[in-house]
N, C-alpha and C positions, 0 to 999 in steps of 0.2 A: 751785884752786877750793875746796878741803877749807879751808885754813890761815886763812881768812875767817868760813867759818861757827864754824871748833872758837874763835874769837878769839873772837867773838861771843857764842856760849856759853857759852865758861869766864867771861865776863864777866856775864853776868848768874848763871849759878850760883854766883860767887864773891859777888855781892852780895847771894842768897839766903842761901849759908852765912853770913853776917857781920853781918847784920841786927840792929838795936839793939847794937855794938861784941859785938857773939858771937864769941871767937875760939874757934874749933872744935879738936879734938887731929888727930893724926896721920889714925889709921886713919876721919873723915872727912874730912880732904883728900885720901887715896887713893880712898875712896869718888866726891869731885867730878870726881877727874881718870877715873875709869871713866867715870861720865856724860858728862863733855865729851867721849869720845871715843862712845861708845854711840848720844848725841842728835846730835855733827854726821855721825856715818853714816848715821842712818836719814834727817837732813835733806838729803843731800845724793845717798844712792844710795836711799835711799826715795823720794824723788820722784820723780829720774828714772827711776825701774821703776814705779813704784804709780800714779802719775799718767793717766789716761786707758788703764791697761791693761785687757786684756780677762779678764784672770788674776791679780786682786792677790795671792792665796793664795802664787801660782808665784814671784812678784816679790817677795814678802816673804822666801819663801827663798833667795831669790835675792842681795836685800840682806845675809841672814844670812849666806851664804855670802863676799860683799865683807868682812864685817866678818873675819870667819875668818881671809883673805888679808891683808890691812889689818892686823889686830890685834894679828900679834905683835909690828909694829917699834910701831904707832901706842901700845897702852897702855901699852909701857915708855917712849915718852918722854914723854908724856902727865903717870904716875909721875913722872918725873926734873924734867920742867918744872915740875908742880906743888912738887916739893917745894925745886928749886931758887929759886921766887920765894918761898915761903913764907919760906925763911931770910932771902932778904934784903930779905923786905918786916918779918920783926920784926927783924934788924938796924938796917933804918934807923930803925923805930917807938922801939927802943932806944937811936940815937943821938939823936933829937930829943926823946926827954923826959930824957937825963942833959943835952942842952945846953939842958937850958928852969931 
């Protein structure tokens, strides 16, 4: 259920970071990969707590708390994914303008 939304995400937030050929440094690509995990949590364990409860206050800590649990494998891969596609998304940018 997670692996849908954070795809979803990191996909539109990768096309806000990049907007008019923006290529952004490091420490905001770690920046995108916190959000991608920050917004598919709240999207996905926010809802189902916040949505029609009677106690959103209770349910928000509550999400805070999934994120907590979550967090420590989810941001370091998050980290690694992001910055593993970052390499070989300008590797390949690098091979197709020395073959142009």
């Amino acid at each position: 259920m997670f692996a849908p939304v954070a795809g979803l995400v990191a996909g539109f937030l990768w096309l806000a970071f990049h907007h008019n050929g923006h290529r952004p440094g490091w420490l905001l690509y770690a920046l995108l990969a916190l959000l991608v995990v920050l917004i598919s949590h709240m999207l996905v364990f926010g809802g189902i707590g916040v949505w029609g409860s009677q106690d959103p206050l209770r349910d928000l800590v509550g999400v805070a708390l999934m994120f907590v649990i979550h967090g420590w494998l989810s941001v370091p891969v998050a980290f690694i994914g992001t910055a593993l596609f970052v390499i070989w998304n300008r590797r390949q940018a690098a091979a197709i303008q020395s073959a142009s």
